[in-house]
C-alpha positions as CSV (number, residue, x, y, z in Angstrom):
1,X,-89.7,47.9,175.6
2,X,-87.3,44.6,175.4
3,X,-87.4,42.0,173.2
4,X,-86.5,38.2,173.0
5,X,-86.6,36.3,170.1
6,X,-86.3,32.1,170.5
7,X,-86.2,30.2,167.2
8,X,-88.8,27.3,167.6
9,X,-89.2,24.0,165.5
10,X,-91.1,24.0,162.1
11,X,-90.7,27.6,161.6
12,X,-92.4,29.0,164.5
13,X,-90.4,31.8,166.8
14,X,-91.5,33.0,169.9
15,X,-91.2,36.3,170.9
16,X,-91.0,37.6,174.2
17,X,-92.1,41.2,174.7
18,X,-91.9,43.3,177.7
19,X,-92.8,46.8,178.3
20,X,-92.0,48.8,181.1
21,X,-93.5,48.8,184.6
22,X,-94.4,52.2,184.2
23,X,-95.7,52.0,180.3
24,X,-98.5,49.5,182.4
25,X,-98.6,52.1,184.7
26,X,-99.9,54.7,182.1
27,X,-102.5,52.3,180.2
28,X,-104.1,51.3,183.7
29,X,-104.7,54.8,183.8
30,X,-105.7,55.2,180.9
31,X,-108.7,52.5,181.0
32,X,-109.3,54.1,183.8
33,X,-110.4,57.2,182.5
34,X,-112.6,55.7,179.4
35,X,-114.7,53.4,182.2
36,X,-114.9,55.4,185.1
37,X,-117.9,56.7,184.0
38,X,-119.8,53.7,183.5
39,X,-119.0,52.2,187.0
40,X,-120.9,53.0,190.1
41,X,-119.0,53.2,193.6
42,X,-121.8,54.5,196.4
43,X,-121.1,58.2,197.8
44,X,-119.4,59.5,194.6
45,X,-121.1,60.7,191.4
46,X,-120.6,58.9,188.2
47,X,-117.2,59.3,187.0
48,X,-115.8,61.2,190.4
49,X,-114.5,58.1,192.2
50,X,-111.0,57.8,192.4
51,X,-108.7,54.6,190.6
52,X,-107.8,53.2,194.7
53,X,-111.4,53.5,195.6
54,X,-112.4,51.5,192.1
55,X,-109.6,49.0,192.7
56,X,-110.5,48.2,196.5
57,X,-114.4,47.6,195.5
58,X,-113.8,45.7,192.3
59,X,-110.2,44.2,192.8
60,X,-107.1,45.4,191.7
61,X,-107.1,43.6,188.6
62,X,-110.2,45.2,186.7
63,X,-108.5,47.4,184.3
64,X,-106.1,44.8,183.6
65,X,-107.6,43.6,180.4
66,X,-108.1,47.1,179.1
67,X,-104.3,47.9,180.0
68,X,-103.1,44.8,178.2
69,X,-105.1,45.1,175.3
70,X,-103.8,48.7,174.9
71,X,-100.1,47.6,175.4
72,X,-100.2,44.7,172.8
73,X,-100.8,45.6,169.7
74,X,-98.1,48.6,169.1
75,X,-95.9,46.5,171.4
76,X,-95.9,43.7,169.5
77,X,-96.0,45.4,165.9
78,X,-92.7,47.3,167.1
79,X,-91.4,43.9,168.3
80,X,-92.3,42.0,164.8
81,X,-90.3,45.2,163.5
82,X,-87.2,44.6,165.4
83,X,-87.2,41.0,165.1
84,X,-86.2,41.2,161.4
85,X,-88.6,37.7,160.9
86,X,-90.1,37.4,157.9
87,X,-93.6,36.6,160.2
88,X,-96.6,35.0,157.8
89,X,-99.1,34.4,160.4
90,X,-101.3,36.5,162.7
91,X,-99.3,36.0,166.4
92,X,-101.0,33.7,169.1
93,X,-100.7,36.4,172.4
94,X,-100.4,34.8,176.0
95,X,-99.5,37.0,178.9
96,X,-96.8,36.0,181.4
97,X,-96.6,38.8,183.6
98,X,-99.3,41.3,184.6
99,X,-99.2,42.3,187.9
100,X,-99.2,46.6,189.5
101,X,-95.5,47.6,189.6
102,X,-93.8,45.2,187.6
103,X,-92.8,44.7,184.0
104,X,-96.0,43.5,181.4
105,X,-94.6,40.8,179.7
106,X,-96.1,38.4,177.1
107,X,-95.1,36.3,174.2
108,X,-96.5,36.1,170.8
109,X,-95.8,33.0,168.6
110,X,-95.9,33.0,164.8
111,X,-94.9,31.5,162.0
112,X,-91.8,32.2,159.9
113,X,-91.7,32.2,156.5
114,X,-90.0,28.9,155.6
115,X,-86.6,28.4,153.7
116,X,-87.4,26.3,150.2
117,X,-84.4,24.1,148.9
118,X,-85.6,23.4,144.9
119,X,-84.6,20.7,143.2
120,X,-84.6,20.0,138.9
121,X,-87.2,23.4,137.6
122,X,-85.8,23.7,134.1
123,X,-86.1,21.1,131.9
124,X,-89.4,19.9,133.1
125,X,-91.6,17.7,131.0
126,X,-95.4,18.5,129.8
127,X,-97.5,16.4,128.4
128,X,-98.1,18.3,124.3
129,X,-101.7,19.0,123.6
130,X,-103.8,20.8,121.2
131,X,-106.8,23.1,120.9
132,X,-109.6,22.4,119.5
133,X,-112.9,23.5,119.2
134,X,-116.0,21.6,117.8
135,X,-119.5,23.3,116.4
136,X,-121.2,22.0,119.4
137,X,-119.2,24.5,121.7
138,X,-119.8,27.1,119.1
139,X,-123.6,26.5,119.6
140,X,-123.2,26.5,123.3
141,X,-121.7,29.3,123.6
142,X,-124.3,31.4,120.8
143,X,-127.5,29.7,123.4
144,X,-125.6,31.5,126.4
145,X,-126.2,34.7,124.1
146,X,-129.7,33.7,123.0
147,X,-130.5,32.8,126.9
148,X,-128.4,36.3,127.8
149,X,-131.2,38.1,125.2
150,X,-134.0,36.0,125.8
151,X,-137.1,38.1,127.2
152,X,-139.9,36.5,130.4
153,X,-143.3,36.0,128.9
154,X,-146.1,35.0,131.5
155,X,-147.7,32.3,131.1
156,X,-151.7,31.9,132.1
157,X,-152.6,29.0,129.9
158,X,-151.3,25.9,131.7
159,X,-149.5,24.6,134.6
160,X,-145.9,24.2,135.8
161,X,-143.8,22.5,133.5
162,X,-140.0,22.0,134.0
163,X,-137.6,25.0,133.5
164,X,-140.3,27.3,133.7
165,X,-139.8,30.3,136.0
166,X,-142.1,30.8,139.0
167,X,-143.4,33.2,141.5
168,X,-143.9,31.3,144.8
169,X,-145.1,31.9,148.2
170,X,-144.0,29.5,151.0
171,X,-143.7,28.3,154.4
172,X,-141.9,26.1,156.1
173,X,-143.3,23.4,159.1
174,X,-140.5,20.8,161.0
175,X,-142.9,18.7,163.3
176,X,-146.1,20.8,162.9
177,X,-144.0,24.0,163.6
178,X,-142.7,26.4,161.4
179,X,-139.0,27.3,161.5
180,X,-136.4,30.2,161.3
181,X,-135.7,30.9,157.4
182,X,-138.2,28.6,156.0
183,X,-140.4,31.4,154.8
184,X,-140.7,33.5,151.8
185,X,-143.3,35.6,149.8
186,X,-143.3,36.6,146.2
187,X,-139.9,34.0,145.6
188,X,-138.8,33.5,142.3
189,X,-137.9,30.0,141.4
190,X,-136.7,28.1,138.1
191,X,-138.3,24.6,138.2
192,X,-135.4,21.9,137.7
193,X,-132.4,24.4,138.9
194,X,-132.1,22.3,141.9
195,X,-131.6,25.1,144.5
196,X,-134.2,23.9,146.8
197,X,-133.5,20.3,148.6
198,X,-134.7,17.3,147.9
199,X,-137.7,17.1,145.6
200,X,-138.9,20.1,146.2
201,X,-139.2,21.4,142.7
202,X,-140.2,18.6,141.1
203,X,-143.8,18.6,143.2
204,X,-144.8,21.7,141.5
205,X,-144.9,20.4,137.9
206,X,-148.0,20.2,136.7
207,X,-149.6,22.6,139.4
208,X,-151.9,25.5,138.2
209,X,-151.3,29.4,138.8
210,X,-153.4,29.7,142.7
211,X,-152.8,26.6,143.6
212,X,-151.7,26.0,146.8
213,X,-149.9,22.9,147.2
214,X,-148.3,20.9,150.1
215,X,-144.6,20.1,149.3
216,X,-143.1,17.2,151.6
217,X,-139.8,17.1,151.6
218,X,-136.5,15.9,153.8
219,X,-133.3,18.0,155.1
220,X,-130.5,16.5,154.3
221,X,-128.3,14.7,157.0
222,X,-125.8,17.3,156.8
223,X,-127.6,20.3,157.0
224,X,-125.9,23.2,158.0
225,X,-128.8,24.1,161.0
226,X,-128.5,21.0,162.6
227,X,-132.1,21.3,164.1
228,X,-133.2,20.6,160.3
229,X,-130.6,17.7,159.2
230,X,-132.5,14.8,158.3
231,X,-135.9,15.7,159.4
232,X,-138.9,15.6,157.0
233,X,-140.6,19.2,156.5
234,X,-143.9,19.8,154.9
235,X,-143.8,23.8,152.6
236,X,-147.2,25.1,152.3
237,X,-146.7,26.9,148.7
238,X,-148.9,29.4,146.8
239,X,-148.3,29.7,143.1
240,X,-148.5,33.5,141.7
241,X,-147.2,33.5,138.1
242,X,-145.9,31.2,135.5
243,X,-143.0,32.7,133.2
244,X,-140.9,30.8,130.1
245,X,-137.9,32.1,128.2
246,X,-138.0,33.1,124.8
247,X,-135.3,33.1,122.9
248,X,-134.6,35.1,120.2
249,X,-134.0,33.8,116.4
250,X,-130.8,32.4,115.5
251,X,-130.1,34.6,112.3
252,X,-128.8,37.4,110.7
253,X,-130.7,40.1,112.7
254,X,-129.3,38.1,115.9
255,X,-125.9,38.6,114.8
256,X,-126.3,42.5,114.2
257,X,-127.9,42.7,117.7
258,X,-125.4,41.2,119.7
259,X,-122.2,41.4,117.7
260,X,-120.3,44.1,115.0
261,X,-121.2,41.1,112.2
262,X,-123.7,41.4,109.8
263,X,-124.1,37.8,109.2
264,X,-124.7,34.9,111.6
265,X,-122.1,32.9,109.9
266,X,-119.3,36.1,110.5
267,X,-121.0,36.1,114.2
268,X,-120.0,32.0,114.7
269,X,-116.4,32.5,112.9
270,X,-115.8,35.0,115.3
271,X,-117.2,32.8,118.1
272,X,-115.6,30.1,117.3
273,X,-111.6,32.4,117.0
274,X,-113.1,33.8,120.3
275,X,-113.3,30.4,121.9
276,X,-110.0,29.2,120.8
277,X,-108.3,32.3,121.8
278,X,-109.8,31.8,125.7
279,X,-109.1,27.6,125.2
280,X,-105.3,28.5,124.2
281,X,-104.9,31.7,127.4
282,X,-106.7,28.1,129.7
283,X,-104.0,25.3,128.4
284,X,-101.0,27.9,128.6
285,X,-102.2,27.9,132.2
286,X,-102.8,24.5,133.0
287,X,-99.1,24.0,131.7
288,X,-97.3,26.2,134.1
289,X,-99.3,24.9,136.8
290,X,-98.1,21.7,136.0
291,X,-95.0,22.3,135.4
292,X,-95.2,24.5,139.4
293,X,-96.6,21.1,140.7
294,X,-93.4,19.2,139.8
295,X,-91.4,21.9,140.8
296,X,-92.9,21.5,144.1
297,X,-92.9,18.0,144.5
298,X,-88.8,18.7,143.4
299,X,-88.3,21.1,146.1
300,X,-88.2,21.1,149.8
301,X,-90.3,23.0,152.3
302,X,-91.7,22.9,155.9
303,X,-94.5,24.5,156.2
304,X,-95.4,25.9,159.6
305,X,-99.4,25.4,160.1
306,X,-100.3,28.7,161.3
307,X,-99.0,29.8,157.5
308,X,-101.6,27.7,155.9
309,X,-104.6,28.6,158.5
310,X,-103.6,31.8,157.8
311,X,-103.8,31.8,154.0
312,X,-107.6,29.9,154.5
313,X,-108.4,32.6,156.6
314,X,-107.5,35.6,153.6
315,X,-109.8,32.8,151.1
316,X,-112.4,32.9,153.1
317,X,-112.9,36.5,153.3
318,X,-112.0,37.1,149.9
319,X,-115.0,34.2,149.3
320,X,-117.2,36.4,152.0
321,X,-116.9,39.8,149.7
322,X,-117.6,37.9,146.4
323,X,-120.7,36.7,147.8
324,X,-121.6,40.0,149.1
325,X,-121.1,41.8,146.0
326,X,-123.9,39.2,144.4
327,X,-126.3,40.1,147.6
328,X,-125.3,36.9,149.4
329,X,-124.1,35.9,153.0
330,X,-121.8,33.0,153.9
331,X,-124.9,32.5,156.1
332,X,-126.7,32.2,152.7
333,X,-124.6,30.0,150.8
334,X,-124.3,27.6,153.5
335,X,-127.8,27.7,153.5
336,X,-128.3,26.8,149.6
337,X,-125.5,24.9,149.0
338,X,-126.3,22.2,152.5
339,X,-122.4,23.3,153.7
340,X,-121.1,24.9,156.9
341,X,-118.2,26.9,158.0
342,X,-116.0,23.8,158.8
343,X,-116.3,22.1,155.7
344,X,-116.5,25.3,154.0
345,X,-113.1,25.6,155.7
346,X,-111.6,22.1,155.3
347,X,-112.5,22.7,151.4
348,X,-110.3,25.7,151.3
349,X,-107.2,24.0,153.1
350,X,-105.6,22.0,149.9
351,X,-106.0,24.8,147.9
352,X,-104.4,27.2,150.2
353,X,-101.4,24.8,151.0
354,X,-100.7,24.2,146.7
355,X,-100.7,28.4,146.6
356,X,-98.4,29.1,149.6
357,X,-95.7,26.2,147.8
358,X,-96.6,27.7,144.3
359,X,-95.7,31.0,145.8
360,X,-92.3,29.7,147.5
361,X,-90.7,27.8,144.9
362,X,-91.1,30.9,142.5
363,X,-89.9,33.1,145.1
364,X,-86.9,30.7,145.4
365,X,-86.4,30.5,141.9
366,X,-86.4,34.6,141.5
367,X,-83.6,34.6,144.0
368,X,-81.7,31.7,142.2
369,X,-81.9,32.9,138.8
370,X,-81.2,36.9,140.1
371,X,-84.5,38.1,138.8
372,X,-84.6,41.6,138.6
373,X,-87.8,44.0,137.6
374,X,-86.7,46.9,135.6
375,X,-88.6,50.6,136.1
376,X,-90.3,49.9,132.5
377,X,-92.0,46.6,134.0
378,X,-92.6,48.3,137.2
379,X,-94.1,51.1,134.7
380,X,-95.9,49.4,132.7
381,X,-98.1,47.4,135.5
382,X,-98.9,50.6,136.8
383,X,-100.6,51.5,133.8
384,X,-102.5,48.6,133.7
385,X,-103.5,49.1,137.0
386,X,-104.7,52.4,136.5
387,X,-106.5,51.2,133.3
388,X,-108.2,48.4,135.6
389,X,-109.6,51.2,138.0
390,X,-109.8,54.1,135.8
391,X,-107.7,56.1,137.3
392,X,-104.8,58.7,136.4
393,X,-101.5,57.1,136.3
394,X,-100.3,59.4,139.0
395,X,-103.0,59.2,141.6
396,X,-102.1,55.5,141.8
397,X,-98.4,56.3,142.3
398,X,-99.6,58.1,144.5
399,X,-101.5,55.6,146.4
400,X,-98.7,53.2,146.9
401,X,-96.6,53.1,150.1
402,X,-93.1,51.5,150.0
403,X,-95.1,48.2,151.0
404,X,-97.3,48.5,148.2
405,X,-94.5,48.6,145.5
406,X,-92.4,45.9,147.1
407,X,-95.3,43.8,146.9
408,X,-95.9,44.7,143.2
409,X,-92.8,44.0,142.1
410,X,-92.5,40.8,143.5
411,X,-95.7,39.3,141.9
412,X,-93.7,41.1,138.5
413,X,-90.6,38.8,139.3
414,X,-92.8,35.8,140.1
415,X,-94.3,35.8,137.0
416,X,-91.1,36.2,135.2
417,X,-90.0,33.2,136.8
418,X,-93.3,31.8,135.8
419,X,-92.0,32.8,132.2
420,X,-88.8,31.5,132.5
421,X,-89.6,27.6,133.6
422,X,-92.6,27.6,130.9
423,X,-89.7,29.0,128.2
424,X,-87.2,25.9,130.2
425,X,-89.8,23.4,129.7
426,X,-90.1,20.6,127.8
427,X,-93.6,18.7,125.4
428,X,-93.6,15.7,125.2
């Protein structure tokens, strides 16, 4: 394998990769023998026909696609390799040359991680605030307990009333039609949490348990199906059971149950410490990133966009296995929330443009200020980590390749740096 490398504008390379006439050759050969079986050339059995005979029927070119798409992938990873770039995107493949005979050669382009020339990032001025906390956030937070202890009790008595819990049947018709996703049986539905569109939930108050009621409704005019957005729908709805909170009393049994205190005014002192604590850990954050913002906007970067539609691609999977560890799709949010994938994407772009800058300027700063992580701090995450997953502190060291630990220690020396302009910084 050879390898160019060409230096392109906005920190993008290209890198021109070629692997031997003979190295095509072999994968040819090689996709010959996984499809052979599957084709059918008349006068041999399945399998038996030989790669000429295959080539003169079908063209010369069908194994082509198989042979590149064995060559490219360790080609190019032993390319990035030797390159020495410090490559932050996925590569965007063309082939140049793919012909029997001769050299495979193709090009991948990516993005280089950019250089960052930071300006003033000690020194820098914070507005000075205070915590406080006031009894009505004390109360909120004890009703998130009550509501967190609160049992269901069905309700037979009376109809729907708002922020009641029901047990709904329902169906869907666009046009006198019914349509994909717009049906569901035994549903469970809070009356005023606005998850269904429109007014949906507010034609059910005052509706009896049996009752089957028409709901007329219209899609919103950005819909994520577009064959819904903006067209009015009539839900055929059966009503199967009413249900209400109840929430238990606020006293000194309360306290006992949900808390080590054996009065409810020991529970609401601790409340209240526990709220300032978490108010305290929220503005300490607030400051750095503040005091990263102007760091950025001090600084100087160029930001290649395949970096950036990279970074919105890692969000939105991370996003995708959030939502499937709470039983969700992105299908399904997009559904409740009246949002698609390109403005689920667009949404993600500011924030993963202010974290790729966040990340370079402290990067920068850890190579200005010769930040250094020490075995103890290297140590002593480790432990945390293996805390965090309950496991033994050697069956994570274990775990860790060399690309593993470089990565650790970097996010060490980012946060010191993180330390270090917070320590530098100035209220005001």
């Amino acid at each position: 394998m050879s390898l160019q490398v060409e230096k392109l504008d906005n920190n993008m390379a290209k890198l021109t990769i070629e692997a031997s006439a003979e190295d095509f050759e072999k994968a040819i050969q090689k996709a010959y023998n996984k499809k052979k079986a599957s084709i059918n050339v008349q006068g041999f059995r399945k399998g038996k026909a030989p790669l000429a005979i295959i080539e003169k029927m079908y063209g010369i070119e069908i194994f082509y696609e198989d042979a590149a798409n064995d060559i490219i992938p360790e080609a190019y990873e032993k390319a990035a390799l030797e390159s020495e770039l410090d490559i932050v995107s996925r590569p965007d493949i063309d082939v140049v040359q793919i012909e029997r005979g001769k050299a495979f050669i193709f090009t991948a382009e990516v993005a280089v991680k950019p250089e960052v020339t930071l300006g003033d990032y000690k020194g820098i001025e914070v507005e000075k605030k205070e915590v406080e906390v006031t009894d009505e956030e004390v109360m909120a937070n004890i009703d998130k307990e009550r509501e967190q202890n609160s049992r269901m009790l069905t309700v037979d008595d009376r109809p729907v009333r708002n922020n009641d819990n029901v047990i709904i049947d329902f169906e869907g018709f666009v046009d006198g039609e019914p349509f994909e996703g717009g049906k569901s049986e035994g549903y469970a539905l809070t009356i005023g949490s606005k998850s269904f569109i429109d007014n949906f939930e507010d034609q059910l108050i005052g509706k009896e348990i049996g009752e089957e009621v028409e709901v007329n409704v219209t899609f919103p005019e950005e819909y994520h199906a577009k064959e819904l957005a903006g067209k009015p729908a009539l839900f055929k709805v059966k009503i199967h059971e009413i249900k209400v909170k109840e929430l238990p009393e606020l006293d000194d049994d309360f306290a006992q149950d949900v808390s080590e205190f054996d009065t409810l005014d020991e529970y609401k002192e601790n409340v209240k410490a526990t709220i300032k604590e978490n108010k305290e850990k929220e503005l300490k954050t607030a400051k750095e990133n503040e005091i990263v913002d102007k760091i950025i906007e001090n600084a100087t970067m160029d930001i290649p966009e395949p970096m950036v539609e990279e970074q919105v691609r890692q969000m939105a999977d991370d996003f995708a296995q959030r939502m499937q560890y709470q039983g969700l799709s992105l299908e399904q949010y997009f559904q409740f929330t009246g949002m698609d994938a390109k403005k689920f994407i667009d949404s993600l772009r500011p924030q993963a443009l202010k974290r790729i800058q966040s990340r370079l300027v402290l990067e920068a700063i850890v190579k200005a200020e010769n930040i250094e992580v020490t075995e103890e701090e290297f140590n002593k995450e480790l432990e945390e980590m293996a805390k965090m997953y309950n496991m033994e502190l050697d069956k994570i060291k274990e775990l860790l390749g060399d690309k593993e630990e470089e990565n650790i220690k970097t996010d060490i020396a980012v946060q010191k740096a993180v330390d270090l302009v917070l320590a530098e910084s100035k209220e005001v």
